[in-house]
C-alpha positions in Angstrom: 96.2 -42.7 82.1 94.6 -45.7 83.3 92.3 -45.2 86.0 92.8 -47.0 89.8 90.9 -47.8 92.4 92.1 -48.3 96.3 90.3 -49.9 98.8 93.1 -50.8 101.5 95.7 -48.1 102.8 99.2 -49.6 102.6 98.9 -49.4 106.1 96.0 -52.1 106.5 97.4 -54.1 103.6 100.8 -54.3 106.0 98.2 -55.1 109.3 96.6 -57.8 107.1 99.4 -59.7 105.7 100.7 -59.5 109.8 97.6 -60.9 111.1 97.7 -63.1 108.9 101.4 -64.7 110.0 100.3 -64.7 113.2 97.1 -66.8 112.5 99.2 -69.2 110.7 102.2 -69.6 113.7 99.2 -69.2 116.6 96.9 -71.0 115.3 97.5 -72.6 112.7 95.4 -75.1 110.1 93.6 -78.1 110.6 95.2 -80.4 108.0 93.4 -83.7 107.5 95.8 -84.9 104.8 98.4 -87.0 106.5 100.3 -86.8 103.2 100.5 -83.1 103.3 101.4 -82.8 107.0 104.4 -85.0 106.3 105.4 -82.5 103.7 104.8 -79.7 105.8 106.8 -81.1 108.8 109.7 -81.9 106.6 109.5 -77.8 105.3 109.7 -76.9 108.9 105.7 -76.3 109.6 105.1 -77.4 113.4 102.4 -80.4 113.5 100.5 -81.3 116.5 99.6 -85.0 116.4 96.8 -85.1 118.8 94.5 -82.9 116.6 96.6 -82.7 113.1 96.9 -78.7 113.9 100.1 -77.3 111.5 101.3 -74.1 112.3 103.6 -72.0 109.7 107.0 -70.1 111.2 107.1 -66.8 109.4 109.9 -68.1 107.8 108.5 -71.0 105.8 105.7 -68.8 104.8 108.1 -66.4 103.7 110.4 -68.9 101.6 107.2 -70.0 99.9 106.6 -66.6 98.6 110.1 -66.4 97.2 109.8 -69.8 95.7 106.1 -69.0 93.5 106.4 -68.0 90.2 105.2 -64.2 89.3 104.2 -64.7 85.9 103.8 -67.8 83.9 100.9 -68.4 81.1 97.9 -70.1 80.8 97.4 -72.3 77.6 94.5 -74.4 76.1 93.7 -76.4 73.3 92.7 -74.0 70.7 96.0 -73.2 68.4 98.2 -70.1 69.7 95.4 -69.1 72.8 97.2 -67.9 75.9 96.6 -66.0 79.0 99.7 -64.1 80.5 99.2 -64.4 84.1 100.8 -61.7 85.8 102.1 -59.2 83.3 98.9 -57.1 83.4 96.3 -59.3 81.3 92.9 -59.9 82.9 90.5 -62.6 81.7 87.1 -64.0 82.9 86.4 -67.2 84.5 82.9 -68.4 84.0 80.8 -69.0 87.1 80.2 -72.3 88.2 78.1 -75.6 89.7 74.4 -74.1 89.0 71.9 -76.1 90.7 69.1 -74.7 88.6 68.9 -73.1 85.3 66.7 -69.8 84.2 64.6 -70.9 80.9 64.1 -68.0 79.4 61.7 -69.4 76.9 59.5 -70.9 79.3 59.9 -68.2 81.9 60.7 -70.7 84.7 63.3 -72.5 86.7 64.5 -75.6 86.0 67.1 -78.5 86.9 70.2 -78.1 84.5 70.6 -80.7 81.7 73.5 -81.3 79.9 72.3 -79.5 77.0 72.1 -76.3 79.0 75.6 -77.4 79.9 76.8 -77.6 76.6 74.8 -74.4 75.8 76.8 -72.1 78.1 80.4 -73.6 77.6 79.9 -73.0 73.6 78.8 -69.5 74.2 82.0 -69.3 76.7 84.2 -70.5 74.0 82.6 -67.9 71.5 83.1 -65.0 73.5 86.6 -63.6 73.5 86.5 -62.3 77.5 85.8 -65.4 78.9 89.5 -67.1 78.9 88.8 -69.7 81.9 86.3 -72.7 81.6 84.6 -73.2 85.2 81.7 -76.7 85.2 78.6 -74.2 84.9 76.1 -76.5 86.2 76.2 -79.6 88.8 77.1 -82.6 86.6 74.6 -85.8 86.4 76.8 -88.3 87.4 79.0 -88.0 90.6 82.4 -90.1 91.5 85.1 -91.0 89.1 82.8 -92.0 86.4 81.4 -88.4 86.2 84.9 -86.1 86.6 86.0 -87.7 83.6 83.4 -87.6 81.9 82.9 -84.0 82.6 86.5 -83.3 82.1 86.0 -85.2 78.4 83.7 -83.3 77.4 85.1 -80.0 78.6 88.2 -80.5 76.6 86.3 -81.5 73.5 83.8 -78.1 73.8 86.0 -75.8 75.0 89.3 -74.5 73.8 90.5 -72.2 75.8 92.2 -72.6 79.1 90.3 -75.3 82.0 90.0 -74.6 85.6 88.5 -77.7 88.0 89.4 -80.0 90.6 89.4 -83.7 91.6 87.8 -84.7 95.0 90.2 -87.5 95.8 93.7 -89.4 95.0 92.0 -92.0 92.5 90.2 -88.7 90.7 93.6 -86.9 91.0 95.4 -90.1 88.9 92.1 -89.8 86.6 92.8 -86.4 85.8 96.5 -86.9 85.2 95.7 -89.9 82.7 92.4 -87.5 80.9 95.3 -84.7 80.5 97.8 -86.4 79.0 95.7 -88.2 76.4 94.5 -84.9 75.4 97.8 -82.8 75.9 100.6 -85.2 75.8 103.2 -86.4 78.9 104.6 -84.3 81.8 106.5 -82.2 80.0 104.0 -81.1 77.4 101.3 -80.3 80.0 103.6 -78.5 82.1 105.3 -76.0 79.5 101.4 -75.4 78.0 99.3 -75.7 81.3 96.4 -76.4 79.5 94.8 -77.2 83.3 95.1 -75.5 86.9 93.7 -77.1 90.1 91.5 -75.3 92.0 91.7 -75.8 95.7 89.6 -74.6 98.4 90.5 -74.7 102.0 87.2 -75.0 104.0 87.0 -71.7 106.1 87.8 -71.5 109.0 91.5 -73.0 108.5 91.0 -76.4 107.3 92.6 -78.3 104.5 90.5 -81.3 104.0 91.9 -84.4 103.3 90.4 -86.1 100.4 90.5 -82.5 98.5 94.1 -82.3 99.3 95.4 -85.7 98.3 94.0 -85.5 95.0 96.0 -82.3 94.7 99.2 -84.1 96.1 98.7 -86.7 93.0 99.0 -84.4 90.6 101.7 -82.4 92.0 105.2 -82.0 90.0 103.1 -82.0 86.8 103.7 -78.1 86.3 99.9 -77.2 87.2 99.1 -74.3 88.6 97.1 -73.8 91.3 94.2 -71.9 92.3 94.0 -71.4 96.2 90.0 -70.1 96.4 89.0 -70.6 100.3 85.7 -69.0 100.7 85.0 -67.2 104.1 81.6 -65.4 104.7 82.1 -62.9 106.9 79.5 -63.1 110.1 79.3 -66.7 109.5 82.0 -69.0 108.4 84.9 -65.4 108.9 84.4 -63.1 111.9 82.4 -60.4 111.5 84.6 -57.3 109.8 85.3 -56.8 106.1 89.4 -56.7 107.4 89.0 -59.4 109.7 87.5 -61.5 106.8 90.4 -60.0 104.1 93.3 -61.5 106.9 91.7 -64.7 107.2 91.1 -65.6 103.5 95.0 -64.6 103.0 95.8 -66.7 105.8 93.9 -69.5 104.1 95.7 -68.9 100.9 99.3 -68.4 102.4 98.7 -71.9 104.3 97.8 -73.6 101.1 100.6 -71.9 99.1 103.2 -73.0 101.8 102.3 -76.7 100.8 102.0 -76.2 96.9 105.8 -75.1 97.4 106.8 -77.8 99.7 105.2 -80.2 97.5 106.9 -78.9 94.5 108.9 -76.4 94.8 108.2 -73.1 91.8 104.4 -74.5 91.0 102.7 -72.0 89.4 100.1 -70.0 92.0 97.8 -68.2 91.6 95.9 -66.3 95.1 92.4 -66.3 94.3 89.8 -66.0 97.8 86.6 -65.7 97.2 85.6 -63.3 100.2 82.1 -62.8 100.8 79.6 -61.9 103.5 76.0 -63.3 104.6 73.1 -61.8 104.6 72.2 -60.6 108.5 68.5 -61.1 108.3 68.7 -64.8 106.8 72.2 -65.8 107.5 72.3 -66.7 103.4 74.9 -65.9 101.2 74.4 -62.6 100.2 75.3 -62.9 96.8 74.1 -58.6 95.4 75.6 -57.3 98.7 77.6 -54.4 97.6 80.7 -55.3 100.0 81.4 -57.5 97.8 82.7 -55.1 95.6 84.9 -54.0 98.2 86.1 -57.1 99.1 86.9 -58.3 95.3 89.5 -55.1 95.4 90.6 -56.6 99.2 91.7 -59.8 97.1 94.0 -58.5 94.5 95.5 -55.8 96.6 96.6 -58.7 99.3 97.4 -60.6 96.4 99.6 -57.7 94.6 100.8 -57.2 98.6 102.9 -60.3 98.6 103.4 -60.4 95.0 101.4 -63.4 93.9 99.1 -63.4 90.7 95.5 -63.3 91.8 91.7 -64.1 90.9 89.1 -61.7 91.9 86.2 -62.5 92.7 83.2 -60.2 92.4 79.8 -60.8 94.2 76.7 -61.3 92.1 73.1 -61.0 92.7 70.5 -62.3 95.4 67.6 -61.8 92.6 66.6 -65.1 90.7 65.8 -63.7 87.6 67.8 -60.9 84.8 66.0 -57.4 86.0 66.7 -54.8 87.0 67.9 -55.7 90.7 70.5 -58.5 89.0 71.6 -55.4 86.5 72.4 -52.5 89.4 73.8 -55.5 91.7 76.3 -57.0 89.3 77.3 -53.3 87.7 78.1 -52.2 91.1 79.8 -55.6 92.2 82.3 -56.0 88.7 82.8 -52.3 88.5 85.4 -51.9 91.3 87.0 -55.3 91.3 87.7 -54.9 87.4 89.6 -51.5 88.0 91.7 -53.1 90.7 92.6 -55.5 87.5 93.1 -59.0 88.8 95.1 -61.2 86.0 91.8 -63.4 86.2 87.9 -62.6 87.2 85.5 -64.9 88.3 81.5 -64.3 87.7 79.6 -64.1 84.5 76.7 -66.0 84.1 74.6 -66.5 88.0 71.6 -65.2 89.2 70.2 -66.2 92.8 73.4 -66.0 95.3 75.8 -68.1 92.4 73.1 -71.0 92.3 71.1 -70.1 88.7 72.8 -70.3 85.7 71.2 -67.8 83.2 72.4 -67.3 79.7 71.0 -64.2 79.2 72.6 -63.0 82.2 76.0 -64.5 80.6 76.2 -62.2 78.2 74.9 -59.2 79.8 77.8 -59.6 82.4 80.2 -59.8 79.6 79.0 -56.4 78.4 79.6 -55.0 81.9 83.1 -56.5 81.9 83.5 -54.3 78.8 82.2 -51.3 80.1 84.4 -51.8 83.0 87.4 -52.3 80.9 86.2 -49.1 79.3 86.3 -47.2 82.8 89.8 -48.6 83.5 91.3 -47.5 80.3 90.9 -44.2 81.7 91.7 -40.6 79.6 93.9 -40.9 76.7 97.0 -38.7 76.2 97.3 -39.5 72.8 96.2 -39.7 69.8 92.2 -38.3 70.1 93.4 -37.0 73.7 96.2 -35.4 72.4 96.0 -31.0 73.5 98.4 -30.2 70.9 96.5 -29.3 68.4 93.3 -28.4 70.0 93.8 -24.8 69.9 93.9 -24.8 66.1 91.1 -26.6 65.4 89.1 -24.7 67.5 90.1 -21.5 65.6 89.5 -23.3 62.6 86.1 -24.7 63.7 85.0 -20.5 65.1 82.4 -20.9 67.5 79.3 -22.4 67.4 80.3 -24.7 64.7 80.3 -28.4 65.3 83.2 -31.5 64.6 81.0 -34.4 63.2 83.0 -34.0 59.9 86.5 -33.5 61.7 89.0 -36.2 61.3 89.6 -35.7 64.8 86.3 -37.2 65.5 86.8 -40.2 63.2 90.7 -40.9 64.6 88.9 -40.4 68.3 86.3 -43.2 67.5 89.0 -45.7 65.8 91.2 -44.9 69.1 88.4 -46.1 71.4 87.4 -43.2 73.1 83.9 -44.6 73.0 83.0 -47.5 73.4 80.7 -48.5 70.5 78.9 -52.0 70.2 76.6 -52.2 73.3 73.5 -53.9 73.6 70.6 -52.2 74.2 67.8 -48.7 73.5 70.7 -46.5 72.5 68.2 -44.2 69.9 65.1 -42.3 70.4 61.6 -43.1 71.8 59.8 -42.8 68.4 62.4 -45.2 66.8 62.7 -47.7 69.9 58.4 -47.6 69.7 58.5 -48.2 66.2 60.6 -51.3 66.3 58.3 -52.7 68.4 60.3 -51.7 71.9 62.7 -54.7 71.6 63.8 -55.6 75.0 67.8 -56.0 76.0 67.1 -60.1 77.2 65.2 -60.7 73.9 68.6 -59.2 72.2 71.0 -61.4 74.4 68.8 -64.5 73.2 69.3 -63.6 69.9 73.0 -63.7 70.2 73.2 -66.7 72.5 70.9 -68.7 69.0 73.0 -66.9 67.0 76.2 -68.3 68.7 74.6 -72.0 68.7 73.3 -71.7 65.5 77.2 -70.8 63.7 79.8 -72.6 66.3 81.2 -75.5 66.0 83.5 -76.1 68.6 87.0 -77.5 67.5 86.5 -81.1 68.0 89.0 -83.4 69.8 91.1 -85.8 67.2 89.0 -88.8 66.9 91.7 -91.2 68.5 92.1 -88.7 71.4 87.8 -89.0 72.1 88.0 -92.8 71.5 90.5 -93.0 74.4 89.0 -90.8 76.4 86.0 -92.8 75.9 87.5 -96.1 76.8 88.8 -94.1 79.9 85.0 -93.0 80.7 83.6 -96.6 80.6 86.4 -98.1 82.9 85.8 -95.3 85.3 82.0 -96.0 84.9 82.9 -99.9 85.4 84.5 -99.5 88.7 88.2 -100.1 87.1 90.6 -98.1 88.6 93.2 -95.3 87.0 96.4 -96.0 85.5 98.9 -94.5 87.8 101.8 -92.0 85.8 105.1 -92.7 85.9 106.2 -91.3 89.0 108.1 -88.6 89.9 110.8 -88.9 92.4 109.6 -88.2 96.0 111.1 -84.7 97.4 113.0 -85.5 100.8 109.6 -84.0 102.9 107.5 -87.0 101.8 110.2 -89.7 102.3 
């Protein structure tokens, strides 16, 4: 038996989702796009000119729910890699947009390069958990010019699936023509979504324009969609774990009633990143344990209303791997990963989500796995199997011992420990006599052992020259090659 974990009664999950219609029809978002209000008004969302406040009838928010797919899968690059979204797969997505980097080696922080860059999505791509590329570090170059050539080299280092966003229209029609050098037309991109858009309303209740347009370009292109708004409760959400759970899903709901409108059976996935500040500083609280609590609060809403969802799980407020950043991030994933999202955001940040560490990296992927340990739970069968457990005990007599018992050897195969974990796992004498290696000087040697040995799967060398030529007309000021278009739905006539 698996083991679960509730943090909402069905009873608040119901109040939730309620308070949540009512924000929406009372009152309502703030949409800056005046694309995307036209395709609300013509789903039957109420717009107020004066202000460009939309409010959502229960009903549209309802038909947009009907009309989201439940399961659909992520693809990538790399030959036969998929995530099934949905039908009770979970996955990590890397954290993201560190403005500093931990050097290990010289014990200091440090702006990110793109080496370190580089470093961290190779790793990604070596480690099997990680299934979701996220930019790990702020990117040199900003405007069109630097989305593509982020997105280029994203493609070319890792295989697996790719989760970003464009900040405007023009970056939007960038993306589209990126993708389908890479992928192929339409068609191709939509049956392997190789890509989804992640879009974050600003909290409280605002879809911002430039953000949204670049979404609207790229819409009817099967891409799935990652609604993340980010309220932090006491500061941007009122104060009140619940209060901040019912605006977050109002935040998603709103967006997810445009992603329909726009095109109608988009792949969505409900992904709120719910957090809360620190009340001495007013920070980000990045190790506060609630955040545990609210990672659960995001795939129960989500699993409320029947959309797929991405967890999010908190991190740490320390700066450096210790022992603060270990108890903070245990606590934080271990409660989130038994709710099981179908995708996890975190590995990888120290210092409130603003430090990338690659030591940390891998350390969080061996929590995932201990995690995934808890949730698999007690086996009934086969090393859990009672059957046959009075025999062997009479065969056995007491005080005897199974090290020798096939029963032990079928247990281990069967996973009922997990074996393979960094770390002292042996005596003092032994641990003193090896020098006391130290669990960061371990991950290091993985993370050179992983650099050292992979070779990423390199993009066809036609594919990287066009992308290239892409990269210097975007860096030249030129301007993208629009798609062929898709016919506009009646709303944005």
């Amino acid at each position: 038996m698996t083991t679960s974990v509730a943090v909402l009664s069905a009873e608040q999950q119901v109040r939730a989702h309620e308070t949540a219609l009512a924000i929406l029809a009372h009152v309502g978002v703030r949409v800056d796009s005046e694309r995307a209000r036209r395709i609300l008004a013509g789903a039957g969302a109420l717009v107020r000119a004066s202000d460009a406040r939309v409010t959502f009838p229960r009903d549209l928010v309802e038909h947009a729910l009907s009309l989201a797919p439940r399961t659909f899968t992520l693809g990538g690059r790399r030959p036969g890699w998929s995530h099934a979204v949905g039908e009770g797969a979970c996955t990590l997505v890397v954290d993201g947009e560190a403005m500093a980097v931990w050097d290990a080696v010289a014990q200091e922080r440090r702006p990110p390069t793109i080496a370190d860059w580089e470093a961290a999505t190779r790793v990604c791509d070596a480690l099997d958990e990680v299934g979701v590329y996220w930019r790990t570090t702020t990117w040199d170059e900003e405007g069109a010019a630097g989305a593509v050539s982020s997105w280029r080299r994203a493609f070319g280092e890792f295989g697996k699936h790719v989760q970003d966003a464009a900040l405007d229209a023009d970056e939007g029609r960038w993306l589209l023509e990126v993708l389908q050098v890479v992928f192929g037309g339409r068609d191709e991109i939509a049956a392997r979504r190789p890509f989804s858009f992640l879009l974050c309303p600003h909290t409280p209740l605002v879809l911002e324009g430039p953000y949204t347009d670049a979404y609207l370009e790229v819409a009817g292109w099967g891409i799935p969609v990652a609604a993340m708004p980010m309220p932090i409760m006491g500061l941007s959400s009122p104060s009140g774990l619940l209060a901040t759970v019912a605006l977050g899903h109002a935040e998603v709901l709103a967006t997810l009633c445009l992603v329909q409108a726009a095109e109608p059976a988009t792949p969505f996935i409900s992904a709120p990143a719910l957090a809360v500040m620190q009340p001495r500083s007013g920070r980000y609280g990045g190790g506060a344990v609630e955040h545990a609590l609210l990672g659960v609060c995001s795939t129960e809403m989500a699993r409320h209303v029947g959309l797929p969802v991405e967890a999010s799980t908190g991190g740490t407020d320390h700066h450096v791997p210790g022992i603060q950043a270990a108890y903070e991030r245990a606590l934080n994933w271990s409660l989130p990963t038994l709710a099981w999202p179908d995708l996890l955001v975190g590995p990888g940040m120290l210092g409130g989500s603003t430090i990338l560490s690659l030591e940390q990296l891998v350390l969080d992927v061996e929590v995932y796995r201990r995690c995934c340990r808890l949730r698999s739970g007690v086996a009934s069968a086969p090393s859990g199997d009672l059957d046959g457990l009075v025999d062997l005990l009479a065969r056995v007599g007491p005080g005897g011992d199974f090290l020798a018992e096939p029963t032990t050897r079928d247990a281990l195969r069967a996973g009922e420990w997990l074996t393979g974990s960094p770390g002292v796992h042996d005596g003092f004498e032994r641990w003193d006599e090896a020098g006391r290696p130290d669990i960061l000087a371990e991950a290091r040697e993985r993370i050179e052992a992983i650099l050292a040995s992979r070779v990423p799967d390199p993009l066809p060398e036609d594919v990287d020259r066009e992308l290239a030529r892409i990269e210097a007309r975007a860096r030249g000021g030129g301007v993208p090659r629009r798609a062929r278009p898709r016919r506009p739905t009646s709303r944005e006539e």
